[in-house]
ChimeraX commands (.cxc) that place a marker at each C-alpha (Angstrom):
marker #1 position 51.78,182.95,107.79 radius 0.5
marker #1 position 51.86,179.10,107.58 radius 0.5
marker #1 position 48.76,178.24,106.53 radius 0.5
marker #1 position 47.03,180.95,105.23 radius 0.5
marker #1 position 47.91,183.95,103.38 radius 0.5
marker #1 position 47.07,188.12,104.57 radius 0.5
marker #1 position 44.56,187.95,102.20 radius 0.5
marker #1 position 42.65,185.01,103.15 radius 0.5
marker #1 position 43.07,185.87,106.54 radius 0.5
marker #1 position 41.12,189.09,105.67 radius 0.5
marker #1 position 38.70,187.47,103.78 radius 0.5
marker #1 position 37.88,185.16,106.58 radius 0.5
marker #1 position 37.37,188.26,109.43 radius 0.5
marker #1 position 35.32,190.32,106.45 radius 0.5
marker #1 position 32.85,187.30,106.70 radius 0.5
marker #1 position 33.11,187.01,110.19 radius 0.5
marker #1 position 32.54,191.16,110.99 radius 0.5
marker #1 position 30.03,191.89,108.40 radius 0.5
marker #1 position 27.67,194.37,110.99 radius 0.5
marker #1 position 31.26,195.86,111.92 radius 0.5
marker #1 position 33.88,195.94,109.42 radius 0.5
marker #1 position 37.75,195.61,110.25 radius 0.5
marker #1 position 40.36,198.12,109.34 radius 0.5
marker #1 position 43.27,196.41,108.29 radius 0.5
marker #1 position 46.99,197.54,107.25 radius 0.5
marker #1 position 48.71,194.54,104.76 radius 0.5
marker #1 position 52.07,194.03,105.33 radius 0.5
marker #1 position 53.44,191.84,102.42 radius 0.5
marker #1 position 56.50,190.41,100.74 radius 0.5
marker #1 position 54.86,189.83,97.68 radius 0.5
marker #1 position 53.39,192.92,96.24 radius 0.5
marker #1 position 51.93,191.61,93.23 radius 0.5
marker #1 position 48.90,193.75,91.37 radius 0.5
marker #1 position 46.79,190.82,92.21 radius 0.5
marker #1 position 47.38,190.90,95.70 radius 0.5
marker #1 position 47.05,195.00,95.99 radius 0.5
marker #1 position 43.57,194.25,94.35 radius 0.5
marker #1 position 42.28,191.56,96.72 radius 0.5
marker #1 position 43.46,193.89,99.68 radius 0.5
marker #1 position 41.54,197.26,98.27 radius 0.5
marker #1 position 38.64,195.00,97.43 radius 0.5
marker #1 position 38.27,193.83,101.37 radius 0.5
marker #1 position 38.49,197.35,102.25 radius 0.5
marker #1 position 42.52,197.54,103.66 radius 0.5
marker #1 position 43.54,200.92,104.94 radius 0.5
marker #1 position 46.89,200.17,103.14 radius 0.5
marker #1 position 48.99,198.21,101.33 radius 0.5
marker #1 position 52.92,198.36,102.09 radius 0.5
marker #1 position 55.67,196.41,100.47 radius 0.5
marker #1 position 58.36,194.81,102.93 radius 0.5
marker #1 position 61.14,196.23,104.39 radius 0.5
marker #1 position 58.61,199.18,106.38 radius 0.5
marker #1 position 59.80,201.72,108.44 radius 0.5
marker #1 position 58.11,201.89,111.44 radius 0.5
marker #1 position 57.20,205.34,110.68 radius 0.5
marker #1 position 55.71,203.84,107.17 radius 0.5
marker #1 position 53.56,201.42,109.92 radius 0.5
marker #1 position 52.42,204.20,112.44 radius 0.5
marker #1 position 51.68,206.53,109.55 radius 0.5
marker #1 position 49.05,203.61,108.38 radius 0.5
marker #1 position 47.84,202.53,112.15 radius 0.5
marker #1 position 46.99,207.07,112.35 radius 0.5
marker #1 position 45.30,206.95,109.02 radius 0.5
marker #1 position 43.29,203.64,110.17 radius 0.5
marker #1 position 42.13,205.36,113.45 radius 0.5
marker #1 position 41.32,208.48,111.89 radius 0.5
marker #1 position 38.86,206.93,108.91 radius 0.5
marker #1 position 37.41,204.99,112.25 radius 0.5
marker #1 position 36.97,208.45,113.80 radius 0.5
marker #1 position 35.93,210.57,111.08 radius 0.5
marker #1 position 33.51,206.79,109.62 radius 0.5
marker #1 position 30.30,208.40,110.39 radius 0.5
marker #1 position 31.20,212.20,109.72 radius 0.5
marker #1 position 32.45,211.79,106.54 radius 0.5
marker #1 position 30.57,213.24,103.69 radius 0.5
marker #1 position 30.39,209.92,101.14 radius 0.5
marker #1 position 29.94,210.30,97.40 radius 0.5
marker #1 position 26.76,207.91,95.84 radius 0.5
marker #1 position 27.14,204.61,96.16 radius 0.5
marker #1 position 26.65,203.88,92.81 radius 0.5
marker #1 position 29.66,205.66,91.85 radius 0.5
marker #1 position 32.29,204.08,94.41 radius 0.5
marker #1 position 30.74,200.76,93.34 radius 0.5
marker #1 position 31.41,200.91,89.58 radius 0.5
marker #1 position 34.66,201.85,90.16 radius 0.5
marker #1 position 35.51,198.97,92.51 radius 0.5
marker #1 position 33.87,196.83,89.71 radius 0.5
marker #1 position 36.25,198.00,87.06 radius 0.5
marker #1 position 39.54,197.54,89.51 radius 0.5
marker #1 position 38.19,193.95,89.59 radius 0.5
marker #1 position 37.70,193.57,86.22 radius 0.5
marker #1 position 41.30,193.56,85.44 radius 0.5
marker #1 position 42.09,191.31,88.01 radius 0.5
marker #1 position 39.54,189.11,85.57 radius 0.5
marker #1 position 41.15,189.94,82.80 radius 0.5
marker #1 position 44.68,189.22,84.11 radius 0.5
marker #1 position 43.40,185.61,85.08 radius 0.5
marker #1 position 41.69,185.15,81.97 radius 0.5
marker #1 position 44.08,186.27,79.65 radius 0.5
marker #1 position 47.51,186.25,78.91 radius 0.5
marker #1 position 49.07,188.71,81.40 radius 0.5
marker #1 position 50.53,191.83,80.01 radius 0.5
marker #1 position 48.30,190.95,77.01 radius 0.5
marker #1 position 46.00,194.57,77.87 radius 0.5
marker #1 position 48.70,196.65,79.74 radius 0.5
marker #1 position 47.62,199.86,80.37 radius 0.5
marker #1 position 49.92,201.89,83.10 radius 0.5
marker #1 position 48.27,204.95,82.97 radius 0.5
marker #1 position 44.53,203.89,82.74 radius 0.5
marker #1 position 45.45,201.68,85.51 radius 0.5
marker #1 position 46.95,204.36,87.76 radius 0.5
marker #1 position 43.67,206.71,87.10 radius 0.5
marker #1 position 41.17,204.45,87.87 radius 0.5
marker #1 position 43.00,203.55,91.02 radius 0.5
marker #1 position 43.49,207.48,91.94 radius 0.5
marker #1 position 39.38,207.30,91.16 radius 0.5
marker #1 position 38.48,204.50,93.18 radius 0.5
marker #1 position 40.73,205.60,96.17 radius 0.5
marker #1 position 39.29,209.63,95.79 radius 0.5
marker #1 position 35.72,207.82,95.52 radius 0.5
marker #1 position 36.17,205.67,99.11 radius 0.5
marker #1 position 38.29,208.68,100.84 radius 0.5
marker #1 position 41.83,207.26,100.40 radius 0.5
marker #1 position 45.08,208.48,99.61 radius 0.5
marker #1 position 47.22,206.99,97.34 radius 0.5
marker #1 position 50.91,207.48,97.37 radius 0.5
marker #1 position 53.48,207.27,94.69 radius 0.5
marker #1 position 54.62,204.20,95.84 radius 0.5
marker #1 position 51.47,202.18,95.77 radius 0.5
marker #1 position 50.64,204.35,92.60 radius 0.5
marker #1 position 53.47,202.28,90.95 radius 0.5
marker #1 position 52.15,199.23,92.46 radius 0.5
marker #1 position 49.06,199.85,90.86 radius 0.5
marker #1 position 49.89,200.37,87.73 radius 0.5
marker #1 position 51.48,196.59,86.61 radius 0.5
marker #1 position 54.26,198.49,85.31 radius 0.5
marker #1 position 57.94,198.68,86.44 radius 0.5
marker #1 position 58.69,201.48,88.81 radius 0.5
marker #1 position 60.40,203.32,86.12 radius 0.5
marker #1 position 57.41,202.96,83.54 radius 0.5
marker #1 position 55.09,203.62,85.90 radius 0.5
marker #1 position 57.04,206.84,87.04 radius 0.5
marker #1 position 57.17,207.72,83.24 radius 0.5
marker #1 position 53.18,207.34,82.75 radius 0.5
marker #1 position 52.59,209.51,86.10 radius 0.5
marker #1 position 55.01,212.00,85.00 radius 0.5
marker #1 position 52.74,211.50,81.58 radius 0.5
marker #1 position 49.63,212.22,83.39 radius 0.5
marker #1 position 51.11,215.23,85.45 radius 0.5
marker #1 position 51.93,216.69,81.44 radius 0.5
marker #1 position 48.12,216.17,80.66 radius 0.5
marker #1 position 46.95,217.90,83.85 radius 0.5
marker #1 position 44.77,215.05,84.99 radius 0.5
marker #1 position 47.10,214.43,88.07 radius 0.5
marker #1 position 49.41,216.17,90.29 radius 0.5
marker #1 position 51.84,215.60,93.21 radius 0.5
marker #1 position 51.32,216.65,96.84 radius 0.5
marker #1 position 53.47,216.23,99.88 radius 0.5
marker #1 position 51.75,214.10,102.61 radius 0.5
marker #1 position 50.70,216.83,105.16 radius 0.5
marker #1 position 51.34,214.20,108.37 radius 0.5
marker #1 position 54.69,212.73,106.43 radius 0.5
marker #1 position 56.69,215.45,104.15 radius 0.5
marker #1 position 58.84,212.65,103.02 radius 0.5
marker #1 position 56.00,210.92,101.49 radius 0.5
marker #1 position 54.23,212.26,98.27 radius 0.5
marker #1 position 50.82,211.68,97.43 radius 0.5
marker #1 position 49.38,211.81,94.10 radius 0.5
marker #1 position 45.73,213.56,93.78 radius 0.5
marker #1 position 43.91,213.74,90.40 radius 0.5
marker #1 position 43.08,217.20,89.64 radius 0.5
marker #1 position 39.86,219.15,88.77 radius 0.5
marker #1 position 40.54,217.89,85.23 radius 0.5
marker #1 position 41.31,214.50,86.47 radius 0.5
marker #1 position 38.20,213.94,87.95 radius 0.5
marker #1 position 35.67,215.61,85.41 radius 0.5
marker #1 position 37.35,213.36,82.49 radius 0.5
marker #1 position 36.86,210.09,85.19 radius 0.5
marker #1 position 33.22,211.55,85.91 radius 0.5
marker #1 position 32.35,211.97,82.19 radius 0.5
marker #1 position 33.87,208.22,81.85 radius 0.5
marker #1 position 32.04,206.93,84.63 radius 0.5
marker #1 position 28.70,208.31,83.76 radius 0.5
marker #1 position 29.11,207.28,79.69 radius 0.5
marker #1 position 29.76,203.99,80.98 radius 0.5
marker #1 position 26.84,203.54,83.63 radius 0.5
marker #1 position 24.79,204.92,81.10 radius 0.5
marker #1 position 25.97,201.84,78.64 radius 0.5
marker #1 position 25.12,199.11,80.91 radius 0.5
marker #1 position 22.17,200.46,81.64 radius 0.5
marker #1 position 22.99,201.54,85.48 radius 0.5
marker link #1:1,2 radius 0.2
marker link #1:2,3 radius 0.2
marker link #1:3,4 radius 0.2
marker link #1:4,5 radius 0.2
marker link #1:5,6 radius 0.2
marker link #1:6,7 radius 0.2
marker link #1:7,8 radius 0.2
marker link #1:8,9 radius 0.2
marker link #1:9,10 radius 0.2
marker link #1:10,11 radius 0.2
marker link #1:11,12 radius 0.2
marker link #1:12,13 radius 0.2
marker link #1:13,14 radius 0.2
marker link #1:14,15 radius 0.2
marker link #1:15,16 radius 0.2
marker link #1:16,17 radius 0.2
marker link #1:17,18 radius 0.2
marker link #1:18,19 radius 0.2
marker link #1:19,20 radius 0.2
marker link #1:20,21 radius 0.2
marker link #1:21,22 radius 0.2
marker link #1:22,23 radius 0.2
marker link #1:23,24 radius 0.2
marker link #1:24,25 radius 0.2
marker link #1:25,26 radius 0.2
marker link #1:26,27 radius 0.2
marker link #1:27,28 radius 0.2
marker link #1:28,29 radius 0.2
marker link #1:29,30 radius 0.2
marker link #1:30,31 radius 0.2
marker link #1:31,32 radius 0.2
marker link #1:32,33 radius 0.2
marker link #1:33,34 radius 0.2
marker link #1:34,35 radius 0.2
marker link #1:35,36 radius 0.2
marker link #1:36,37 radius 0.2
marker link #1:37,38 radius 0.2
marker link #1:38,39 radius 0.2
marker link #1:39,40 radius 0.2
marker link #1:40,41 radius 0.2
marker link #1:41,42 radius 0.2
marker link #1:42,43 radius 0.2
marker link #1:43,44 radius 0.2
marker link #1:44,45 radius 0.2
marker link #1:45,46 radius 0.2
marker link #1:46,47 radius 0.2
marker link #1:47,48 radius 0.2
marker link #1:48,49 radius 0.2
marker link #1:49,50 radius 0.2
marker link #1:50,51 radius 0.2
marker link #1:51,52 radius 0.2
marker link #1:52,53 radius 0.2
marker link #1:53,54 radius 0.2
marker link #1:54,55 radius 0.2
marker link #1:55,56 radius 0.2
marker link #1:56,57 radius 0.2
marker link #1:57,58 radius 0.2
marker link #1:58,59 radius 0.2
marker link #1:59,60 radius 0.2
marker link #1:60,61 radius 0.2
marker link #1:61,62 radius 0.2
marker link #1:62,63 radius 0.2
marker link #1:63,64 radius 0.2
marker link #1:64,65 radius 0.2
marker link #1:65,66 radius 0.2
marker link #1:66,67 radius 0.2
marker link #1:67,68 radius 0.2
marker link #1:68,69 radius 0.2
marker link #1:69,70 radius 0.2
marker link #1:70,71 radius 0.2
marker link #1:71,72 radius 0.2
marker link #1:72,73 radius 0.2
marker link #1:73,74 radius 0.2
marker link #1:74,75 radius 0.2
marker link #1:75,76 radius 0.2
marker link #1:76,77 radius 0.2
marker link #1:77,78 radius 0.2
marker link #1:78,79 radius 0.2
marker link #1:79,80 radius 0.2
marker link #1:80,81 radius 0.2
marker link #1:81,82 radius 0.2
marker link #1:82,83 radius 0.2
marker link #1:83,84 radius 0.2
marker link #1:84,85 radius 0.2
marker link #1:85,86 radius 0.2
marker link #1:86,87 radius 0.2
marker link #1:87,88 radius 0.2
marker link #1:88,89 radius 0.2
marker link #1:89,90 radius 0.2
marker link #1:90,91 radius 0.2
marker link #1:91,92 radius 0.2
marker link #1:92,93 radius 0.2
marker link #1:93,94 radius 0.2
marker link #1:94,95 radius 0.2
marker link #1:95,96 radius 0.2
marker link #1:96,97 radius 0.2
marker link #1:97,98 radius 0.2
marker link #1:98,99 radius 0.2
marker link #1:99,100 radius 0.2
marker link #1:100,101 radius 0.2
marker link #1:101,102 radius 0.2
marker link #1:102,103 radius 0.2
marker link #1:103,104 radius 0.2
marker link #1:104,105 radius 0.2
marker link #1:105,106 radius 0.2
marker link #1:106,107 radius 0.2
marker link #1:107,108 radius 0.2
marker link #1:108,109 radius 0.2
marker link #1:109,110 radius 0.2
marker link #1:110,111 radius 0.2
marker link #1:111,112 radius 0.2
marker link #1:112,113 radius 0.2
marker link #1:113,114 radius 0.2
marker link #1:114,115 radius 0.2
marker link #1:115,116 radius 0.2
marker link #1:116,117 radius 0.2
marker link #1:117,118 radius 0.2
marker link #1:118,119 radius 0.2
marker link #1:119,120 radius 0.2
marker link #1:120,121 radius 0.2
marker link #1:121,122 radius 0.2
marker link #1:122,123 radius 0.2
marker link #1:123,124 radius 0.2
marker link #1:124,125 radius 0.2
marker link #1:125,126 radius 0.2
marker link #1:126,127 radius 0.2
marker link #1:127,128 radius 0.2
marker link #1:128,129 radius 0.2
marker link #1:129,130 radius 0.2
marker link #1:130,131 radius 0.2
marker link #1:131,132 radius 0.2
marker link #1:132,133 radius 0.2
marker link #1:133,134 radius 0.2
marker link #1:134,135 radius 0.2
marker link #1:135,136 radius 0.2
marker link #1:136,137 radius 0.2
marker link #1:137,138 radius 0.2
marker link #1:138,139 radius 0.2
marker link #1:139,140 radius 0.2
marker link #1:140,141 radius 0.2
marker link #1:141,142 radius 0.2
marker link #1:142,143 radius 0.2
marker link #1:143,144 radius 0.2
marker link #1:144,145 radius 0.2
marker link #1:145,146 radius 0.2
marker link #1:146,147 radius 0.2
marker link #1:147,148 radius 0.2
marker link #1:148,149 radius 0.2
marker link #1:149,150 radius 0.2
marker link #1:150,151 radius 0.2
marker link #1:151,152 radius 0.2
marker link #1:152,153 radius 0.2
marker link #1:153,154 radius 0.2
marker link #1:154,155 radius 0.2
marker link #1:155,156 radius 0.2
marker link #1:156,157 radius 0.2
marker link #1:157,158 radius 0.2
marker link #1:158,159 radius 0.2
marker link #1:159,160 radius 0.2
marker link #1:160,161 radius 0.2
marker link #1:161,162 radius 0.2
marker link #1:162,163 radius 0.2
marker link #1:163,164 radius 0.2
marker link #1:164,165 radius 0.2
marker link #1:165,166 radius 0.2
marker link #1:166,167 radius 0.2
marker link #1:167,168 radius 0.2
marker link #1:168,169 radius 0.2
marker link #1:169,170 radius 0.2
marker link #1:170,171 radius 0.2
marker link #1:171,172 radius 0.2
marker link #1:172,173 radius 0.2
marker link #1:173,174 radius 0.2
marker link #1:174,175 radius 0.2
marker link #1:175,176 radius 0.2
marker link #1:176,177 radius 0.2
marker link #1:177,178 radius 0.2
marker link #1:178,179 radius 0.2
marker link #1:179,180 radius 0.2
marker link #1:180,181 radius 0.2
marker link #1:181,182 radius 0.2
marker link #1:182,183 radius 0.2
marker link #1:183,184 radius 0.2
marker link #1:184,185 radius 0.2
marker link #1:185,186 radius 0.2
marker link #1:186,187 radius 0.2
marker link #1:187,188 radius 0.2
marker link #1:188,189 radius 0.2
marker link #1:189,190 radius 0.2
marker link #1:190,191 radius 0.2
view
């Protein structure tokens, strides 16, 4: 866009639709950690790297409509938890700006907090944006899910409504280790 970016565009209707909050679908060029951040923080359905398919795009606009539909009947976890997580996403966009990038890489803690924070707010998250999430180059980040799939705190799934797509779920394990984290850390700060 010419003289605004997705982002700020989003941040700009957020303000504007407080009472009744947009579902949006970014579309970007430039799918930088930062940027994948901003978009989960302002509540994006999804976040998809150019050249998309425009199966890749109807896939999103279904999955949009259907957390619209389902918004009220959906059974929500508490608050508090979906909260911290958010806050700890956006604490490494902090550190990234206040440090040295790269300085704290962590692929794998980076790519289980985002499987937490999606599972927390109802989302899937696919491989793809897994390795988006993570920092790390596709082949790393590959390395550290495959590394995570060994320690049986995540697992691959096709997409039920795309069999070309796979999603990545944490499992039973997954989430108990996250929960114990979670709660240990709440606990700390006094939450």
């Amino acid at each position: 866009m010419p003289q605004i970016d997705g982002i700020e565009l989003l941040q700009k209707l957020a303000a504007r639709r407080q009472t009744r909050p947009l579902s949006a679908i970014v579309i970007t060029g430039n799918a930088a950690l930062d940027r994948a951040v901003a978009a989960l923080r302002l509540n994006a359905v999804d976040f998809l790297q150019k050249p998309v398919s425009a199966e890749e795009v109807a896939k999103s606009i279904q999955h949009a409509l259907s957390m619209i539909e389902d918004g009220a009947a959906t059974t929500k976890p508490p608050a508090s938890r979906p909260d911290y997580l958010k806050a700890l996403v956006a604490s490494r966009a902090d550190r990234e700006a206040i440090f040295e990038a790269g300085l704290f890489s962590d692929p794998a803690w980076e790519m289980l907090l985002d499987l937490a924070f999606a599972e927390a707010t109802g989302r899937s998250i696919s491989v793809t944006s897994l390795c988006l999430a993570s920092g790390a180059s596709t082949t790393t980040a590959l390395r550290r899910i495959d590394d995570l799939q060994e320690a049986g705190l995540l697992e691959r799934v096709p997409d039920p409504a795309d069999r070309r797509r796979i999603l990545v779920t944490m499992t039973l394990k997954g989430r108990e280790k996250m929960e114990l984290f979670v709660q240990r850390q709440a606990k700390r700060l006094g939450s």
